[in-house]
N, C-alpha and C positions, 0 to 999 in steps of 0.2 A: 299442870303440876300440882300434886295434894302436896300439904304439910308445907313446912319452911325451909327453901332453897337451901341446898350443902354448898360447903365454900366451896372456894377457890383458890386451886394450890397453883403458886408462880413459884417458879424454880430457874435462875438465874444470875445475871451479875449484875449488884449494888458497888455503885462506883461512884468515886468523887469526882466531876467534873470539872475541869478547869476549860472556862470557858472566855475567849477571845473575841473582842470583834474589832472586825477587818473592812476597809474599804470596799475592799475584792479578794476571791480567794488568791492563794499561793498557784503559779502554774510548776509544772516540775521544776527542782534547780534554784527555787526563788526565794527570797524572803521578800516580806510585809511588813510594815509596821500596825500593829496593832495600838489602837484608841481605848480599850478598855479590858480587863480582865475579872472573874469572878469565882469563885468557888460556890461548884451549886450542888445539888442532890442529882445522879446519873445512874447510869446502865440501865439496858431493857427491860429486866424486872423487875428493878424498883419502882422504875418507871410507872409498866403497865401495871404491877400492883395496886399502883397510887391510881391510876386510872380507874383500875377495877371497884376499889374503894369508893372514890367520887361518884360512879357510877351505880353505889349503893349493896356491891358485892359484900360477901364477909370474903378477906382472903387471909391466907397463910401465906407467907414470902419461906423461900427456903434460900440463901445463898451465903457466900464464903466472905467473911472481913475477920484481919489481923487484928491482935492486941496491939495497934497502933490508935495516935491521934487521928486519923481519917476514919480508920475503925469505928471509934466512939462516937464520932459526929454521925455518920452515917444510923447507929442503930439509935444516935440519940433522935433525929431528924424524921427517921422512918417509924418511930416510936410516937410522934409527933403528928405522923399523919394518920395515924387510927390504923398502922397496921401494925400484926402478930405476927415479927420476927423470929424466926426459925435460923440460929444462926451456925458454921460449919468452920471453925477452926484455920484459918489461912496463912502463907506466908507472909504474905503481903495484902492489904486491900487494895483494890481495884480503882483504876486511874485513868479518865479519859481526856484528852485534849480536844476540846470543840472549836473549831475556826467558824466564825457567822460574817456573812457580809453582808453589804445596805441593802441586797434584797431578801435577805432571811435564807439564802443557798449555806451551803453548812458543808463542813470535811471535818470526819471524825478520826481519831486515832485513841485506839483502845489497849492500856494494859492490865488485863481482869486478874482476879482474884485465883490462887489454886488452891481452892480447898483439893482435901483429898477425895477420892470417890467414895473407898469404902465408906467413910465418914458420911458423908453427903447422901449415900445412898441410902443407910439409915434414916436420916434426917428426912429424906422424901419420903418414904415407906410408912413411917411414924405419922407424918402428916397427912397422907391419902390416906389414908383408912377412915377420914370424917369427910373429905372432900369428895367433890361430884364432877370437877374437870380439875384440869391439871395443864397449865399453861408455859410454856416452856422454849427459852431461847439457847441461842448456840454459841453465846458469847462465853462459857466456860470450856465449848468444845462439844467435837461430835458425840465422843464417847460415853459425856457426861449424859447430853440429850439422850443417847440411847438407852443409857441406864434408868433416864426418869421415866421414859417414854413407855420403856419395859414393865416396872413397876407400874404405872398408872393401867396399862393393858391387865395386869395378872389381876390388879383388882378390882376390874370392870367402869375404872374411870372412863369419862371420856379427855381424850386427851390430843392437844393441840398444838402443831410448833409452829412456832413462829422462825423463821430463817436464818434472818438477821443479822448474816455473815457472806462476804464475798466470796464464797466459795461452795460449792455444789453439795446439795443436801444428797448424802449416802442412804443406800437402799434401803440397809434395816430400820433408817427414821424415819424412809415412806411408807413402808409398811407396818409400823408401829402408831403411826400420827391418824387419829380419824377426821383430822381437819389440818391443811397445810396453809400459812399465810405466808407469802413471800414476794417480792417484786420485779418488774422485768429482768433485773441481771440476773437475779438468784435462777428465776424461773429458767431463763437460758443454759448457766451452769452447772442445772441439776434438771434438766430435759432434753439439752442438746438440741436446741430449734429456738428460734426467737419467740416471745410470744408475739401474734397477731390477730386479726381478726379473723382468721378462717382456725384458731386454736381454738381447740374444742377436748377435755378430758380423753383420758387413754389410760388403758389397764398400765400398772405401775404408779399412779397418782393416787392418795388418798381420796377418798370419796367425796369431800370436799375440800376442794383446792382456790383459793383466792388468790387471786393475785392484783398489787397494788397496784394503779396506772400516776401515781403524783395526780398535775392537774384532771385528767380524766374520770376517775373513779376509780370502783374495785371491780375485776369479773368473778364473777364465781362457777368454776367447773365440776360438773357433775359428772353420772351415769345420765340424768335424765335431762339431761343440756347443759346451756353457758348461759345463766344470766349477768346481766348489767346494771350496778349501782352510781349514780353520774354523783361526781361530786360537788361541792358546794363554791361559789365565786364568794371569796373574804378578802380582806385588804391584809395579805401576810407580811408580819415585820419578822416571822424565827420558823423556819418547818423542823425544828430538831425534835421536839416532842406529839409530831402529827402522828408518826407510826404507831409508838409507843400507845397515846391517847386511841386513836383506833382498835390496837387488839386489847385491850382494858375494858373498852365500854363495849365491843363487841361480845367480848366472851362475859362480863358480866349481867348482857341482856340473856343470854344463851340461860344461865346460872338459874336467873328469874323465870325461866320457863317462857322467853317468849320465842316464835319461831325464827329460823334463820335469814329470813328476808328485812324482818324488822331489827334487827340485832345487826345486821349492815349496816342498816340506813341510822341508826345511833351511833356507831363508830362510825361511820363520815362524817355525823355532825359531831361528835368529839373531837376527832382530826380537826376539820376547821377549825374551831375557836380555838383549840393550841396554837393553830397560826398565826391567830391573831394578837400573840402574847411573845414576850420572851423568855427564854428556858426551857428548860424540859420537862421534869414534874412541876414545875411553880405555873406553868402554861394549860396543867392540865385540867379542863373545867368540872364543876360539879354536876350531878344529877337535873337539881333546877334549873343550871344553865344551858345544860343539853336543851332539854324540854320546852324552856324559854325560847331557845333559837329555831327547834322544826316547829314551833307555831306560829312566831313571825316571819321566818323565810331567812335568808342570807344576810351575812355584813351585820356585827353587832356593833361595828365601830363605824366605817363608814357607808350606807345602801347606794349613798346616790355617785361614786367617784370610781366608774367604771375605766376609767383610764389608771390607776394605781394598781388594780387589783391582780391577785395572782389567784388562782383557782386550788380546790384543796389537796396536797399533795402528802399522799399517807405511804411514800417510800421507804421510809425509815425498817 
């Protein structure tokens, strides 16, 4: 790549999290008593944003918060971490409940922001036109996705969605998306087949399609095969911001022009060290520490306590 890398547009939902911890999670039906609560920085594009950023990207955020008190934390917080807020009028900001239990397993419950589209779809349009990908979750909704997804196509972005939602990514975001990242369930609910190992790319899938495995890795499905990125063994106390840290540092090695093999293997090691942290963005590490960790190997907290560990899990 000549010249100086174009940002990076995240177009999503910035949420306050309200974050719990639990012995164990809730089974249907149940209550828990929870040990601690917290108000942190949330939703998947702030998230990845913040990822992107640590990760040395320039990005542009685009998403929806209320003139309310959560409003104002949120652009003051996101203002804080060296990103340029793009912001889109809403009724409400955006609100997630996070339950974490003593081994870092997580249940999320989301109430996101509704900006309006026409609103928002300016606000994206305005912003691709300096950017060079365009990064994009479903936590505002199909429709929104597709509207980003549209715009970033018309103006020869490359453009990326991330899933991120329990339910089955629709046609026109496949064929809009030149890169899909999603994980076994999604992968099921929007291909209708489990993924397994005999899964291998099919017309109808973006031309590169990853898919999460948690402890296992990422696969990545092509035209031209399925390869395999194995993930890292870390001693995890929080997996709620491994997804998020993954498609951040992935799509900001992309940004930097370097190929898509190596731009894997830096989001998996993003993912891991978020696991070895608690929070979401507060989990999510920087550039040097990526760097730090594929030179010395695995476990920045514990190497030698192979009976604790849990392997890196980029579900999210």
């Amino acid at each position: 790549m000549t010249g100086s890398p174009r940002p990076v547009a995240v177009v999503g939902a910035a949420n306050v999290d309200l974050r719990v911890r639990v012995d164990r999670l809730p089974l249907s039906g149940e209550t828990v008593l929870a040990s601690r609560i917290e108000r942190t920085l949330g939703g998947k594009a702030a998230n990845q944003a913040i990822a992107a950023r640590r990760s040395g990207a320039d990005v542009r955020l685009v998403s929806g918060v209320a003139a309310d008190d959560g409003g104002e934390w949120l652009r003051r917080r996101l203002d804080e971490a060296g990103i340029d807020g793009h912001w889109v009028e809403s009724e409400r900001t955006g609100v997630a409940i996070v339950a974490v239990d003593r081994l870092g397993e997580k249940q999320i419950m989301v109430a996101p922001a509704t900006p309006a589209p026409p609103t928002l779809g300016r606000a994206v349009t305005e912003v691709l036109a300096e950017a060079g990908f365009l990064l994009v979750q479903r936590e505002l909704g199909a429709a929104i996705a597709e509207l980003c997804l549209a715009a970033g196509r018309d103006l020869g972005v490359t453009t990326i969605l991330n899933a991120g939602t329990a339910d089955a990514v629709t046609p026109a975001e496949l064929a809009l998306a030149d890169a899909l990242i999603l994980n076994e369930l999604e992968f099921e609910l929007s291909f209708g087949s489990p993924f397994d190992g005999d899964t291998s790319w099919r017309p109808g899938m973006p031309e590169t399609t990853l898919v999460t495995l948690g402890r296992r890795g990422v696969a990545m499905l092509s035209p031209a095969g399925r390869r395999f990125t194995p993930g890292h063994t870390v001693h995890a106390v929080d997996t709620v911001g491994a997804g998020d840290a993954f498609c951040g540092g992935f799509v900001a090695e992309l940004s930097a022009g370097v190929d898509t093999a190596e731009a894997l293997r830096w989001g998996q090691a993003a993912a891991a060290l978020a696991c070895t942290r608690e929070g979401a963005a507060e989990s999510i590490p920087t550039r040097a520490e990526i760097r730090a960790f594929l030179h010395q190997g695995d476990d920045p907290n514990d190497p030698r306590s192979s009976a604790a560990r849990h392997s890196t899990p980029t579900k999210g």
